[in-house]
PDB file of N, CA, C and O in Angstrom:
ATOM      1  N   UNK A   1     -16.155 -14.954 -12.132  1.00  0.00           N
ATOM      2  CA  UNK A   1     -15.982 -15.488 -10.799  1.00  0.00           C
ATOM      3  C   UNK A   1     -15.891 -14.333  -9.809  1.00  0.00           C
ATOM      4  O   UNK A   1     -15.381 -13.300 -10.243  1.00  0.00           O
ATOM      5  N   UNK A   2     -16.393 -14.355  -8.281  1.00  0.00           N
ATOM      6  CA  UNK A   2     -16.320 -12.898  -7.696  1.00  0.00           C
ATOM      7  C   UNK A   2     -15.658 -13.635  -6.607  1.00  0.00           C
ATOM      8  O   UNK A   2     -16.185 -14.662  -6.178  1.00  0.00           O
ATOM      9  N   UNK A   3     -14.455 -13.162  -6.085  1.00  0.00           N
ATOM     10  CA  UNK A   3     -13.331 -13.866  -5.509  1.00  0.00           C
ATOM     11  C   UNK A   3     -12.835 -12.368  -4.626  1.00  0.00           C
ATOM     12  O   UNK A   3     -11.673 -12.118  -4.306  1.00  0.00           O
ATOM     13  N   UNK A   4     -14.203 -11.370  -4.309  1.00  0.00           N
ATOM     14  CA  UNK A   4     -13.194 -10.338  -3.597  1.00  0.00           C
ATOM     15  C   UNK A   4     -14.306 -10.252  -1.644  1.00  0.00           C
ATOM     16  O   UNK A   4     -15.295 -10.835  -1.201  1.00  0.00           O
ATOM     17  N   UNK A   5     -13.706  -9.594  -1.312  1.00  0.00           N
ATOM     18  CA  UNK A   5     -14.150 -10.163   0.014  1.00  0.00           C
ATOM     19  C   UNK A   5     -16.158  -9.514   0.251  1.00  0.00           C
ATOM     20  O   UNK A   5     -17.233  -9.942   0.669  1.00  0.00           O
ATOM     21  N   UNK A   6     -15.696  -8.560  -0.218  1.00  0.00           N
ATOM     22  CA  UNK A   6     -17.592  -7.674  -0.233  1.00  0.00           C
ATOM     23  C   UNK A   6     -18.258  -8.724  -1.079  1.00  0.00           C
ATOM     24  O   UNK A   6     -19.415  -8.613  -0.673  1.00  0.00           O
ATOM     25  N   UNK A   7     -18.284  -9.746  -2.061  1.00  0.00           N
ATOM     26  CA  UNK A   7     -18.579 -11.049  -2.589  1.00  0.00           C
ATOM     27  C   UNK A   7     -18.958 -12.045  -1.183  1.00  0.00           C
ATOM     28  O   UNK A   7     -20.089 -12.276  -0.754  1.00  0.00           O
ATOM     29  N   UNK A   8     -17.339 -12.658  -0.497  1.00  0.00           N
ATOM     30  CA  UNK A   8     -17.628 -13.143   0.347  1.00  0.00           C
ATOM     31  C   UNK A   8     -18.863 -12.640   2.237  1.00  0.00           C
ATOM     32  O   UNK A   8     -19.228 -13.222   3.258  1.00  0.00           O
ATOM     33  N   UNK A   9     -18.967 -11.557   1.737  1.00  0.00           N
ATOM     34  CA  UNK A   9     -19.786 -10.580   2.958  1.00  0.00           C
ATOM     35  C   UNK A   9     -21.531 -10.884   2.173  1.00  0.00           C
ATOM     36  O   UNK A   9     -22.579 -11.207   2.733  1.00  0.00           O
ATOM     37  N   UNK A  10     -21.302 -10.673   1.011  1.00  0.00           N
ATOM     38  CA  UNK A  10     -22.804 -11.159   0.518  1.00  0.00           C
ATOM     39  C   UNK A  10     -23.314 -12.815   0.639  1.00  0.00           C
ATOM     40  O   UNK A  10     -24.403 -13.198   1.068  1.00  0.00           O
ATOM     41  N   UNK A  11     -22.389 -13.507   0.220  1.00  0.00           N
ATOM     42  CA  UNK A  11     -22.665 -15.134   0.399  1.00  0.00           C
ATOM     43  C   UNK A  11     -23.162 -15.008   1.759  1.00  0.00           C
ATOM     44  O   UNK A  11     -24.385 -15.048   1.895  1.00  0.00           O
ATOM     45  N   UNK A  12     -22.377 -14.852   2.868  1.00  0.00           N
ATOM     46  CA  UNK A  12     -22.545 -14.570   4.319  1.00  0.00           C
ATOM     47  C   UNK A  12     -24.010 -14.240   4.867  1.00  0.00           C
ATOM     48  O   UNK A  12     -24.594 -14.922   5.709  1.00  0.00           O
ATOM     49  N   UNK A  13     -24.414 -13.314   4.377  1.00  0.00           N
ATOM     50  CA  UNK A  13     -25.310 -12.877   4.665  1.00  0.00           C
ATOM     51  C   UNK A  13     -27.123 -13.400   4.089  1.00  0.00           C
ATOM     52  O   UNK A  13     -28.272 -13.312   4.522  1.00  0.00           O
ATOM     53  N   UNK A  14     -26.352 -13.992   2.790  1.00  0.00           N
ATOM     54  CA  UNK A  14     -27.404 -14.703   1.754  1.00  0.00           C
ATOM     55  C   UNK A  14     -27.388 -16.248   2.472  1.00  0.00           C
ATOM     56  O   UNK A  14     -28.164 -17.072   1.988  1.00  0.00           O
ATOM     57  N   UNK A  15     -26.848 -16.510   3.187  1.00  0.00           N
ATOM     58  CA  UNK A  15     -26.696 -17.904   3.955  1.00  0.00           C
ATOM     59  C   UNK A  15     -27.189 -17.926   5.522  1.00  0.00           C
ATOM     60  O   UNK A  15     -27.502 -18.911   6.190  1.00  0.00           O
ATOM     61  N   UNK A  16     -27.163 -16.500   5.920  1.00  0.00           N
ATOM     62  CA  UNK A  16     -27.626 -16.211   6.919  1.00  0.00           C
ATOM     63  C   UNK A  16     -29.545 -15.911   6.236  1.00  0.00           C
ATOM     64  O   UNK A  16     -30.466 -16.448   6.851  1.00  0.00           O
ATOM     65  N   UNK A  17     -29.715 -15.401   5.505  1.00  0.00           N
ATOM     66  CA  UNK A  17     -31.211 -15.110   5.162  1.00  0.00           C
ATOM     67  C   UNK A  17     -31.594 -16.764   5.418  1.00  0.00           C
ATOM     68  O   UNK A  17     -32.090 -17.104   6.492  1.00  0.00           O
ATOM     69  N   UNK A  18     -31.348 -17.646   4.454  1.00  0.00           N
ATOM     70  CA  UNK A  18     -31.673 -18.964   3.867  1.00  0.00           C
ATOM     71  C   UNK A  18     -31.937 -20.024   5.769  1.00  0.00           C
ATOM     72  O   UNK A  18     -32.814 -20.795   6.158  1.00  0.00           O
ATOM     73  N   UNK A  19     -30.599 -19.440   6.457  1.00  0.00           N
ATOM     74  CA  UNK A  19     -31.221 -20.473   7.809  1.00  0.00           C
ATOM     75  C   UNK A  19     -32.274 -19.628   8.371  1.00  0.00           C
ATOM     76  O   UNK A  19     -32.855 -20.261   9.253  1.00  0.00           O
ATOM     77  N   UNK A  20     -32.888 -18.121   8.172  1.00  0.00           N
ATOM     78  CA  UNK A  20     -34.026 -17.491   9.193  1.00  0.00           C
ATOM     79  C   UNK A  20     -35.421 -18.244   8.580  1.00  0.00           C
ATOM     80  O   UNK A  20     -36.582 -18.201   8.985  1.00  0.00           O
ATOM     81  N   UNK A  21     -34.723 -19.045   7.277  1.00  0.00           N
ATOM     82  CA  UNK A  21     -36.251 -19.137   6.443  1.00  0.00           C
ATOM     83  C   UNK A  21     -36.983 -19.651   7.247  1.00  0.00           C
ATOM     84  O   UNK A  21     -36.288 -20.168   8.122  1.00  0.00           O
ATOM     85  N   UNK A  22     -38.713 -19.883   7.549  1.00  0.00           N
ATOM     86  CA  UNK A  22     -39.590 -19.999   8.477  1.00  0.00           C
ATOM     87  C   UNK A  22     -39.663 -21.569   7.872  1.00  0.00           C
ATOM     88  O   UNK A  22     -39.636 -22.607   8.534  1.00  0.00           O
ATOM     89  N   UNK A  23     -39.756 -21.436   6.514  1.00  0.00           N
ATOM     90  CA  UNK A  23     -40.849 -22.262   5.962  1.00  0.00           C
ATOM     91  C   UNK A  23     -40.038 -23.752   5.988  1.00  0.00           C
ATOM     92  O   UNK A  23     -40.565 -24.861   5.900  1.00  0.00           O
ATOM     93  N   UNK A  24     -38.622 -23.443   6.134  1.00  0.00           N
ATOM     94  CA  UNK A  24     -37.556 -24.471   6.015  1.00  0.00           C
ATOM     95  C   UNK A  24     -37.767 -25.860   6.861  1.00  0.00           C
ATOM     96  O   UNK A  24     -37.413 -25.681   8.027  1.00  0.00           O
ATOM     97  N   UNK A  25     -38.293 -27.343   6.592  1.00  0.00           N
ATOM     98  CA  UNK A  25     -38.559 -28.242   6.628  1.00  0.00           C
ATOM     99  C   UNK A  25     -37.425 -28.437   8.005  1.00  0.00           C
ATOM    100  O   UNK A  25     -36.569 -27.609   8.315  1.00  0.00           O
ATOM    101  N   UNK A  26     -37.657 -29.601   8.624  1.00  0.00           N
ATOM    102  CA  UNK A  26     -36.290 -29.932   9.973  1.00  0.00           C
ATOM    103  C   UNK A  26     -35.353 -30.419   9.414  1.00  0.00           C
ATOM    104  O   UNK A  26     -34.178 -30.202   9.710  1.00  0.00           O
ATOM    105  N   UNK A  27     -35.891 -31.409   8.209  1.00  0.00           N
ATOM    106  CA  UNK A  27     -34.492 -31.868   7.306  1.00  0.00           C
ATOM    107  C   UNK A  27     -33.780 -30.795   6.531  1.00  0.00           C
ATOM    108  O   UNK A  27     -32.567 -30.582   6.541  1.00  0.00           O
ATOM    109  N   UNK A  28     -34.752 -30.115   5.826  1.00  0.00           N
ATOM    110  CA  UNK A  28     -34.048 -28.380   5.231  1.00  0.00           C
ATOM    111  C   UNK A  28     -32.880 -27.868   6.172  1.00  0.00           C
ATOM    112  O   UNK A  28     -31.661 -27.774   6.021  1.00  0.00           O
ATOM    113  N   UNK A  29     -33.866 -27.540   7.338  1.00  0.00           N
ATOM    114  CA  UNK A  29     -32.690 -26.430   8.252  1.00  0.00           C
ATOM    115  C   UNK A  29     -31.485 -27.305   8.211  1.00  0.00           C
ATOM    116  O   UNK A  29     -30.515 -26.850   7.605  1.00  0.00           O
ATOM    117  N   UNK A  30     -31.354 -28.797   8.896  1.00  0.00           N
ATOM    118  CA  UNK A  30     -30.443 -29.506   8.983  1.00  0.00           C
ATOM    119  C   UNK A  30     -29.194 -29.104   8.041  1.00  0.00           C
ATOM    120  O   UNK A  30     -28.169 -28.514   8.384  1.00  0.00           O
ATOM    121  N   UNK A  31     -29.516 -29.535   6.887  1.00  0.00           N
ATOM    122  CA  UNK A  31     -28.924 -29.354   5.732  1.00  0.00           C
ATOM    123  C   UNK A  31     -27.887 -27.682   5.242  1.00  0.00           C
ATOM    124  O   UNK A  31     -26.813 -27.345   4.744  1.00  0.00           O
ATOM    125  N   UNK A  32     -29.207 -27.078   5.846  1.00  0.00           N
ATOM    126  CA  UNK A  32     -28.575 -25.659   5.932  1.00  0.00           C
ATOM    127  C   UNK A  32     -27.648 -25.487   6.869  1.00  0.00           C
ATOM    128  O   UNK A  32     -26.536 -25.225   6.409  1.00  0.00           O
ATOM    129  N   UNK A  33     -27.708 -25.530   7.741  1.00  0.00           N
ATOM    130  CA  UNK A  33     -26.898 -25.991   9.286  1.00  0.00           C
ATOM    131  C   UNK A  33     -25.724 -26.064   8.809  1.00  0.00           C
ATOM    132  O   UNK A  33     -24.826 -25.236   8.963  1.00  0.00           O
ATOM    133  N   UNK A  34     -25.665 -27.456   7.969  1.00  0.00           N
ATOM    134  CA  UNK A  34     -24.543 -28.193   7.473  1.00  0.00           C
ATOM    135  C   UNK A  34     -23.796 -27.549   6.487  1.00  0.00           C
ATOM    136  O   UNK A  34     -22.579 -27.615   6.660  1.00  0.00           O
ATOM    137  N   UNK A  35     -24.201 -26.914   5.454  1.00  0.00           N
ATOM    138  CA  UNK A  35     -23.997 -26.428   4.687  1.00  0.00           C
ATOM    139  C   UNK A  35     -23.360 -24.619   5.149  1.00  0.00           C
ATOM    140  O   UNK A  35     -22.540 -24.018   4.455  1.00  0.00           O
ATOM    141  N   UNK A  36     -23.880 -24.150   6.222  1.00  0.00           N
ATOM    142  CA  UNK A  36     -23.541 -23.134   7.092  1.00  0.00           C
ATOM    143  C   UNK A  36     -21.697 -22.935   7.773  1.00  0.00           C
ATOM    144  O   UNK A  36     -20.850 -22.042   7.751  1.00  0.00           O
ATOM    145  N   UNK A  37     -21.841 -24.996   8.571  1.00  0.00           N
ATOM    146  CA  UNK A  37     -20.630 -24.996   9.207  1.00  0.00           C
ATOM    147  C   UNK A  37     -19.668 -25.233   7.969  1.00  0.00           C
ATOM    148  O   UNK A  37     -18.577 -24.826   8.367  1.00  0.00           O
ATOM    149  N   UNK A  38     -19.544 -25.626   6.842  1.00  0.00           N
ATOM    150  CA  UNK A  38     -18.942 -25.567   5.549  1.00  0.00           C
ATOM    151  C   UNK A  38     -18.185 -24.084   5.454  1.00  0.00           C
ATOM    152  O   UNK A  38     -17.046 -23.715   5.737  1.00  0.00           O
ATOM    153  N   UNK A  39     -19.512 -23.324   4.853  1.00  0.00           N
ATOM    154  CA  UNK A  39     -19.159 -22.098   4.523  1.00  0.00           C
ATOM    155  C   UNK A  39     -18.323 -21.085   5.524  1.00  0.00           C
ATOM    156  O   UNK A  39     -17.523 -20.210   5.195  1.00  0.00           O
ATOM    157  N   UNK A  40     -18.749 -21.467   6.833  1.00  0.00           N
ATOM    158  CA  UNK A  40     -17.698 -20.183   7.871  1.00  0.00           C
ATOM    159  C   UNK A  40     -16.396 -20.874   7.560  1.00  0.00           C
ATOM    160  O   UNK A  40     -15.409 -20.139   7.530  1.00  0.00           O
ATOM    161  N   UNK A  41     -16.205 -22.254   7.305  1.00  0.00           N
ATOM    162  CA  UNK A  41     -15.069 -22.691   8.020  1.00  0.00           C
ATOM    163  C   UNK A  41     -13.971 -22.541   6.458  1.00  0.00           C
ATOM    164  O   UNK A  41     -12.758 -22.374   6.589  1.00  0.00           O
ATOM    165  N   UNK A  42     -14.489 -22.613   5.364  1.00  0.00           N
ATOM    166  CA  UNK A  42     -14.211 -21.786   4.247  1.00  0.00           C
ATOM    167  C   UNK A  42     -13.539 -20.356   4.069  1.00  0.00           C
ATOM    168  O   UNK A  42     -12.489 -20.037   3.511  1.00  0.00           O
ATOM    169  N   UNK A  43     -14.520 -19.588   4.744  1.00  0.00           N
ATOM    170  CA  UNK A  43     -14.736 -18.446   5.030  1.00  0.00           C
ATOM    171  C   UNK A  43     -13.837 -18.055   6.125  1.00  0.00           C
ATOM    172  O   UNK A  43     -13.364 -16.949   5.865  1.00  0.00           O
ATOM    173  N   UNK A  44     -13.454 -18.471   7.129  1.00  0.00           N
ATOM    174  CA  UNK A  44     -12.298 -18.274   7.761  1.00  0.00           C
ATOM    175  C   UNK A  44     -11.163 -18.317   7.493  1.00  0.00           C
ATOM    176  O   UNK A  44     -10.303 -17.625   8.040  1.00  0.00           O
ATOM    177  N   UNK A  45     -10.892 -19.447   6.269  1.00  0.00           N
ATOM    178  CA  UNK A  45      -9.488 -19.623   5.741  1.00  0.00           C
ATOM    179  C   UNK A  45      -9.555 -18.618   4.428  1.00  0.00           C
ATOM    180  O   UNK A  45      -8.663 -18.803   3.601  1.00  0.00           O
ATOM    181  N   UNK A  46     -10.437 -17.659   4.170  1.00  0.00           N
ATOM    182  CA  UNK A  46     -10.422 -16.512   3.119  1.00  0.00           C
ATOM    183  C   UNK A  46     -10.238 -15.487   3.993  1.00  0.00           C
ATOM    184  O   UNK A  46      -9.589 -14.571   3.486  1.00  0.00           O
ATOM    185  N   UNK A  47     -10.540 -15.320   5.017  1.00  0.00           N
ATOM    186  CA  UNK A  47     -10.540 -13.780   5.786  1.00  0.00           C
ATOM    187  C   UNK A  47      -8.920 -14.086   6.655  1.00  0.00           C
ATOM    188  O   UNK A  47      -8.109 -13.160   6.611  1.00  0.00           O
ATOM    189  N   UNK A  48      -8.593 -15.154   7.275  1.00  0.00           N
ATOM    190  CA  UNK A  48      -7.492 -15.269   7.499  1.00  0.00           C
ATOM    191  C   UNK A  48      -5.952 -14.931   6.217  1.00  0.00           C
ATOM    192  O   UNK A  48      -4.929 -14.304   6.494  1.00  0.00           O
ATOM    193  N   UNK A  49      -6.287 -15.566   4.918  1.00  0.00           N
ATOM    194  CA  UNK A  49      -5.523 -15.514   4.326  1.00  0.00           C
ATOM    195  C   UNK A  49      -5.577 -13.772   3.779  1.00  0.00           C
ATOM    196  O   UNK A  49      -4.489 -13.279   3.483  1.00  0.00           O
ATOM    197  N   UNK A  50      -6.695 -12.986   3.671  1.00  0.00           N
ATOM    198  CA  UNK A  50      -6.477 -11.808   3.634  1.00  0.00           C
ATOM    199  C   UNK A  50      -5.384 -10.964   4.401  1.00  0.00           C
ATOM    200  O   UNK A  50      -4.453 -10.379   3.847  1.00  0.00           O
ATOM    201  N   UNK A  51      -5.609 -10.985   5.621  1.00  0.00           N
ATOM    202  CA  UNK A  51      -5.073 -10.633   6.654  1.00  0.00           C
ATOM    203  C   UNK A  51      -3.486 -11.076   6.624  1.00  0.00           C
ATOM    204  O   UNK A  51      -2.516 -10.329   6.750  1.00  0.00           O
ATOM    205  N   UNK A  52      -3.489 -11.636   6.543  1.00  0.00           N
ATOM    206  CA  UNK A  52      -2.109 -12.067   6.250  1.00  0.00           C
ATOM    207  C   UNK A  52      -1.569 -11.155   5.231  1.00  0.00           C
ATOM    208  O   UNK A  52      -0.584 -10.557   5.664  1.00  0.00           O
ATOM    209  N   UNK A  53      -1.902 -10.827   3.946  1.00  0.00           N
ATOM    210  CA  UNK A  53      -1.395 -10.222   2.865  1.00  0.00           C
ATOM    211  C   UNK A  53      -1.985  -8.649   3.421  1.00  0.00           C
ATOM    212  O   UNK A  53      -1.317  -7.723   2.962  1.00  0.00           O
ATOM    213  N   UNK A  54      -2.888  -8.318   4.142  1.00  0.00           N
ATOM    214  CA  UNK A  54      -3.018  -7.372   4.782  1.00  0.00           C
ATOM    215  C   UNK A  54      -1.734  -6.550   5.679  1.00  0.00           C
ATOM    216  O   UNK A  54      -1.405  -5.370   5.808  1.00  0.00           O
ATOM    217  N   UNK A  55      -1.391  -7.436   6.034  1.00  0.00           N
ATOM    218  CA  UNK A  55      -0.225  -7.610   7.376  1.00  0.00           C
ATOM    219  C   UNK A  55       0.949  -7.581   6.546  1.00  0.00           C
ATOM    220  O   UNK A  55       1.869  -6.861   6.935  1.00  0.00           O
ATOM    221  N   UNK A  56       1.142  -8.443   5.123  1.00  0.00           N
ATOM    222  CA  UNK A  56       2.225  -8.191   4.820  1.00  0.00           C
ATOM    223  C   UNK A  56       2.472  -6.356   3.927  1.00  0.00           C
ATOM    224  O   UNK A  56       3.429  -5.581   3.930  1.00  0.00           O
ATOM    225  N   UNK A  57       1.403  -6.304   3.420  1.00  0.00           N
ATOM    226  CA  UNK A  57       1.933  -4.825   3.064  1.00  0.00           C
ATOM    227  C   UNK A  57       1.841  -3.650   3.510  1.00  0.00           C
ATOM    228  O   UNK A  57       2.262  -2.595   3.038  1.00  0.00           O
ATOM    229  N   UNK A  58       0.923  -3.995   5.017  1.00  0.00           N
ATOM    230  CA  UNK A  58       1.452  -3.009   6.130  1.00  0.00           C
ATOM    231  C   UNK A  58       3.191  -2.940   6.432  1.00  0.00           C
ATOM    232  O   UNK A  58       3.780  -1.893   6.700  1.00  0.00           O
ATOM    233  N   UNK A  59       3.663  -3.917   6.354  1.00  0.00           N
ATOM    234  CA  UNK A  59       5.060  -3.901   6.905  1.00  0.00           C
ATOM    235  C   UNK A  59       5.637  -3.711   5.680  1.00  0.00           C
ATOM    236  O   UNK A  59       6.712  -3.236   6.048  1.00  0.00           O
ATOM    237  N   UNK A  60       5.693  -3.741   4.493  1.00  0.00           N
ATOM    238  CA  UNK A  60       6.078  -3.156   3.544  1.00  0.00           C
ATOM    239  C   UNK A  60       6.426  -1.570   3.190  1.00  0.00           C
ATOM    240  O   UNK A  60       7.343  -0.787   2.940  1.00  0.00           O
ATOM    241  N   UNK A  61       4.584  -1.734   3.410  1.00  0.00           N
ATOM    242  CA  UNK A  61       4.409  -0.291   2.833  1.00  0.00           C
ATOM    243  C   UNK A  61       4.790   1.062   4.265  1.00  0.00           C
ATOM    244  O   UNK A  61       4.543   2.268   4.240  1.00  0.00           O
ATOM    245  N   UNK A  62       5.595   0.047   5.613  1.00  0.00           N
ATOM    246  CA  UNK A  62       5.991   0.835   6.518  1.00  0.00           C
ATOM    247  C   UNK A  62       7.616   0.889   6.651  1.00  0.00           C
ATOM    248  O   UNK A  62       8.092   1.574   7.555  1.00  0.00           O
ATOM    249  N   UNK A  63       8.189   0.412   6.057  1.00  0.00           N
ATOM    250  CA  UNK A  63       9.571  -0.126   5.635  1.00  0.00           C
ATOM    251  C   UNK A  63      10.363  -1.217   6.405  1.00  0.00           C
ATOM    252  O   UNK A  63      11.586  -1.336   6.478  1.00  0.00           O
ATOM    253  N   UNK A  64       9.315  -2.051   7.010  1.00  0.00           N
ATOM    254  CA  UNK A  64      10.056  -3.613   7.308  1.00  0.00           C
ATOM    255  C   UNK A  64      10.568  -4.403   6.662  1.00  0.00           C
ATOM    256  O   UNK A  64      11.463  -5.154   7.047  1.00  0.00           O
ATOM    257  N   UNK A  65       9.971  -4.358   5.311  1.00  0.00           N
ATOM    258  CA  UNK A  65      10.036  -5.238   4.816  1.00  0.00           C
ATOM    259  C   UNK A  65      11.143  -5.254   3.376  1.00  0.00           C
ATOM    260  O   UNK A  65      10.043  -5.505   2.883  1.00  0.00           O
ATOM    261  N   UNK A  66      12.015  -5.241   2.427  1.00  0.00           N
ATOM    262  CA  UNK A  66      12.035  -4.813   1.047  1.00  0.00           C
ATOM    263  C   UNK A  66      12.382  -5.588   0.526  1.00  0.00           C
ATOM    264  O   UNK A  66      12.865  -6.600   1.035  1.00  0.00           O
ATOM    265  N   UNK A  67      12.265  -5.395  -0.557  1.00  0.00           N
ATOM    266  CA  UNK A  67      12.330  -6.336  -1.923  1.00  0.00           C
ATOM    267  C   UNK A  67      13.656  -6.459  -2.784  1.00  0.00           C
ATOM    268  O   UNK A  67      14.030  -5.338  -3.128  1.00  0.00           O
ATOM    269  N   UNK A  68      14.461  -7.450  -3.225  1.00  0.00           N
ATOM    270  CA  UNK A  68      15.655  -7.598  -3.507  1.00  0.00           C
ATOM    271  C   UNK A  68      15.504  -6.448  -5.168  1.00  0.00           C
ATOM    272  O   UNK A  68      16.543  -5.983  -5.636  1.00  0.00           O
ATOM    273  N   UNK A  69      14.480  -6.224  -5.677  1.00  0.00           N
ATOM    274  CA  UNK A  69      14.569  -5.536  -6.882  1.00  0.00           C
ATOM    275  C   UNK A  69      14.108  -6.692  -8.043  1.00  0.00           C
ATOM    276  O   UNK A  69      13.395  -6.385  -8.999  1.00  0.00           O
ATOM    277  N   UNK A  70      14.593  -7.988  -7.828  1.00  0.00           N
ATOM    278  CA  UNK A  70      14.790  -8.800  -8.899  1.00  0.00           C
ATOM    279  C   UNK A  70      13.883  -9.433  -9.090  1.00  0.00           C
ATOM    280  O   UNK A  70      13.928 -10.280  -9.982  1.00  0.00           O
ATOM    281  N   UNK A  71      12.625  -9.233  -8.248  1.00  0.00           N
ATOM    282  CA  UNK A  71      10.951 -10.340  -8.692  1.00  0.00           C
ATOM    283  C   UNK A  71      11.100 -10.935  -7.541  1.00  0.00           C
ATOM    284  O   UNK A  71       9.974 -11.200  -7.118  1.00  0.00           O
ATOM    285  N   UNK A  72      12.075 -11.353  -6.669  1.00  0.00           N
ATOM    286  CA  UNK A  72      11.908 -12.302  -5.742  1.00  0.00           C
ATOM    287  C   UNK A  72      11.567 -11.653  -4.022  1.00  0.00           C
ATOM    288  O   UNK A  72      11.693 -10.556  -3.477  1.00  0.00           O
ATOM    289  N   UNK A  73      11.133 -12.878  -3.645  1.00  0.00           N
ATOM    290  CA  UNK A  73      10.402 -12.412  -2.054  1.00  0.00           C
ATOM    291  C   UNK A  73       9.157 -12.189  -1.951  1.00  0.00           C
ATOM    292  O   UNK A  73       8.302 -12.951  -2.401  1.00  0.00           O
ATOM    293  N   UNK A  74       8.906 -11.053  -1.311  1.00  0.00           N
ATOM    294  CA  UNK A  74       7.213 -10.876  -0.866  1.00  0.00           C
ATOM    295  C   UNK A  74       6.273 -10.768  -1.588  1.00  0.00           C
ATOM    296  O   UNK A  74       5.132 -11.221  -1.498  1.00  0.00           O
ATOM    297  N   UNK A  75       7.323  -9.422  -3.204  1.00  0.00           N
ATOM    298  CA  UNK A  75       6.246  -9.384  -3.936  1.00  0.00           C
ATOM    299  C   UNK A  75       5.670 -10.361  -4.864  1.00  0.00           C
ATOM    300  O   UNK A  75       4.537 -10.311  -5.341  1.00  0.00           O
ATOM    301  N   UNK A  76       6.414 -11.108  -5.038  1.00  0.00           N
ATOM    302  CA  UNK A  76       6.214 -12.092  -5.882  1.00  0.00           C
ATOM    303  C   UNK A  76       5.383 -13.452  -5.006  1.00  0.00           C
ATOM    304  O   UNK A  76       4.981 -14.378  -5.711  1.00  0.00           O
ATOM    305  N   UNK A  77       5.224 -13.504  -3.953  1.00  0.00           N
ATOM    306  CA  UNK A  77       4.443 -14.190  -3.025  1.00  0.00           C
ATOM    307  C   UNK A  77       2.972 -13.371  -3.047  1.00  0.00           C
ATOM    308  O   UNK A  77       1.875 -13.850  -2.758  1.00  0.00           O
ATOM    309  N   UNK A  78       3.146 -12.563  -3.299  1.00  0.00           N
ATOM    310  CA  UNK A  78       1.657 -11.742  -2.976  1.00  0.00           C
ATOM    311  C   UNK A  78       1.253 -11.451  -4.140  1.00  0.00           C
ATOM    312  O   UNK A  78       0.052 -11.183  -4.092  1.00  0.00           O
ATOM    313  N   UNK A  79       1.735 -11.361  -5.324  1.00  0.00           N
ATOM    314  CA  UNK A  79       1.696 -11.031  -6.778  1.00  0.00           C
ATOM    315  C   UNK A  79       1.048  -9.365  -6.743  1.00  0.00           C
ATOM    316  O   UNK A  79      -0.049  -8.972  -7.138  1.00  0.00           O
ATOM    317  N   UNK A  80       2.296  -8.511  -6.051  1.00  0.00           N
ATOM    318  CA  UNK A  80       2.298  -7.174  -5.484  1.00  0.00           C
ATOM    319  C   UNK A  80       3.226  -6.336  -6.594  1.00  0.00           C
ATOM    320  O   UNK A  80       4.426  -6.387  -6.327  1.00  0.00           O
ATOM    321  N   UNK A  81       2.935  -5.694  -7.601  1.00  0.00           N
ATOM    322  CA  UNK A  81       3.479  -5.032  -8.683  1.00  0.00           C
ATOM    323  C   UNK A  81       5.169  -4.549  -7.874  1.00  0.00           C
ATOM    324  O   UNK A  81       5.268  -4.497  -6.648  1.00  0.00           O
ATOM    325  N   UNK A  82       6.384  -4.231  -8.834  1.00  0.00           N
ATOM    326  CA  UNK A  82       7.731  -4.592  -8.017  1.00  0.00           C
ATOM    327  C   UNK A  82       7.535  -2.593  -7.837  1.00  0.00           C
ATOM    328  O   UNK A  82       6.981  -1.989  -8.755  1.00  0.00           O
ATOM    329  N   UNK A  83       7.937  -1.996  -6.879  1.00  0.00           N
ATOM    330  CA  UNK A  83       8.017  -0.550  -6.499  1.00  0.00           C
ATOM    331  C   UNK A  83       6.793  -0.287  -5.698  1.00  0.00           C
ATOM    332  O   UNK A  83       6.178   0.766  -5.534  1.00  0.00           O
ATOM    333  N   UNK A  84       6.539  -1.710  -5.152  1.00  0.00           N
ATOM    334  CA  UNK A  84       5.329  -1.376  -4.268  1.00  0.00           C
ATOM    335  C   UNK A  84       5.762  -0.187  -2.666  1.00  0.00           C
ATOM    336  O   UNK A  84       5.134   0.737  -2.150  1.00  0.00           O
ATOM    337  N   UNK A  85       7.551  -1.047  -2.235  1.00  0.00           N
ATOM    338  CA  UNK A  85       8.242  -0.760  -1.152  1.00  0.00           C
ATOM    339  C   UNK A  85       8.083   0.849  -1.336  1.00  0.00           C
ATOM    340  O   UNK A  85       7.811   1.583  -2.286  1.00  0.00           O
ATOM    341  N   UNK A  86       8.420   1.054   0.189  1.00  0.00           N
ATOM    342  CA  UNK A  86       8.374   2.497   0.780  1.00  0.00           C
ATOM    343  C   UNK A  86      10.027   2.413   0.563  1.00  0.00           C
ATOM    344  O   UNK A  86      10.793   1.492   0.848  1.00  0.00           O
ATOM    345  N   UNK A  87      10.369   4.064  -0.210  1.00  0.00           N
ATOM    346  CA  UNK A  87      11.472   4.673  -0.331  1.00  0.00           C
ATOM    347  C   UNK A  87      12.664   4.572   1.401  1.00  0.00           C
ATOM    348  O   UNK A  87      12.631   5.548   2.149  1.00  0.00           O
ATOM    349  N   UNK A  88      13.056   4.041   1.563  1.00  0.00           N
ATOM    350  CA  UNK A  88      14.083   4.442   2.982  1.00  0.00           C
ATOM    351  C   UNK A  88      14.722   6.211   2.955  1.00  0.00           C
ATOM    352  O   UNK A  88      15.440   6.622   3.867  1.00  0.00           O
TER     353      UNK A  88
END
């Protein structure tokens, strides 16, 4: 399964080839169209949810954030190995 974002940048772009196709019928494009507003709107809730875990180990790894020691909290929300935190 390829579940990492340079994956999601290829679909993107392989979906972008597929609507330039010339040869694509009016019912084709349609379909593609459709199949287009699917995929961003997919695709937004993957690049959003990045960002988020982006965001959280910026503030981690800047010392906002720390970890009780015991598995619980962020890292265990992010499934972030435990000694990820910045030393104080």
């Amino acid at each position: 399964m390829k579940n990492r974002l340079g994956d999601l940048n290829n679909h993107l772009f392989e979906q972008l080839e597929r609507l330039n196709n010339d040869t694509l019928t009016e019912e084709q494009l349609v379909m593609e169209a459709e199949r287009t507003r699917h995929i961003c709107a997919i695709s937004g809730q993957i690049i959003n949810n990045a960002r988020v875990v982006l965001d959280a180990h910026k503030a981690i790894s800047g010392g906002n954030i720390r970890d009780d020691g015991k598995g619980n909290g962020i890292h265990q929300m992010l499934e972030a190995p435990k000694g990820f935190t910045k030393a104080a």
